[in-house]
N, C-alpha and C positions, 0 to 999 in steps of 0.2 A: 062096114069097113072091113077090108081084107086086113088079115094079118102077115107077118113078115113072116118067111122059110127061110129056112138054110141056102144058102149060096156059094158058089167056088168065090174063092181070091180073085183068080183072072177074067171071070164075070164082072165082079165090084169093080174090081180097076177099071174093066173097060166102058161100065155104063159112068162112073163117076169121071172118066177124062170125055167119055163122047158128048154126055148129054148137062154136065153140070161144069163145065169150064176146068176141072181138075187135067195137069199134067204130071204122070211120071216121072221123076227127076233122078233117082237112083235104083238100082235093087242090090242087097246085102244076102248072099242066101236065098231064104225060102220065103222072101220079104221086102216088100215094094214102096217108097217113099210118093207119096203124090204131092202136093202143092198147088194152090190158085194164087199163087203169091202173095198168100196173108197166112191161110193155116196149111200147117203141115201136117200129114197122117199115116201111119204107115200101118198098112193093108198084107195082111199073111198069105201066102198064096196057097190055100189049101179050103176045105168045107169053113165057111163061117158057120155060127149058130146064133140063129136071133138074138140072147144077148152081146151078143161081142156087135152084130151088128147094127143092134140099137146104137152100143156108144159108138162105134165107128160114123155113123149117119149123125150124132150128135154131136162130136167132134168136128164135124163138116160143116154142120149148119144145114142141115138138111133134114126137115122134118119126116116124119114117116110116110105120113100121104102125097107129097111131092117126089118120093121115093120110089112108092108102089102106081105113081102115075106114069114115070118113066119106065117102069120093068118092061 
């Protein structure tokens, strides 16, 4: 099993609206609200680090290897 790397903000954002039904609905600053119209998450736009983006992928509903299937 691969494990999870560090990722940009606007990476996340864009793989979690293109490929998992997530939309951006607002940004605040340096920080991005996304939404599938149940959960809400908001996504920093700068280096993630594995754990922020374990819970961010957990908050979604999105397990790890459904994750790194789409990278």
């Amino acid at each position: 099993m691969t494990k999870l790397s560090p990722i940009h903000g606007k990476e996340l954002v864009k793989i979690l609206c293109n490929r998992f039904g997530f939309q951006a609905i607002r940004q605040k600053g340096s920080h991005v609200t996304i939404t599938n119209g149940i959960i809400y998450v908001t996504v920093p736009l700068k280096e993630i680090r594995v754990g922020l983006l374990g819970v961010i992928l957990r908050d979604c509903g999105i397990s790890r290897e459904e994750f790194l299937q789409e990278v």
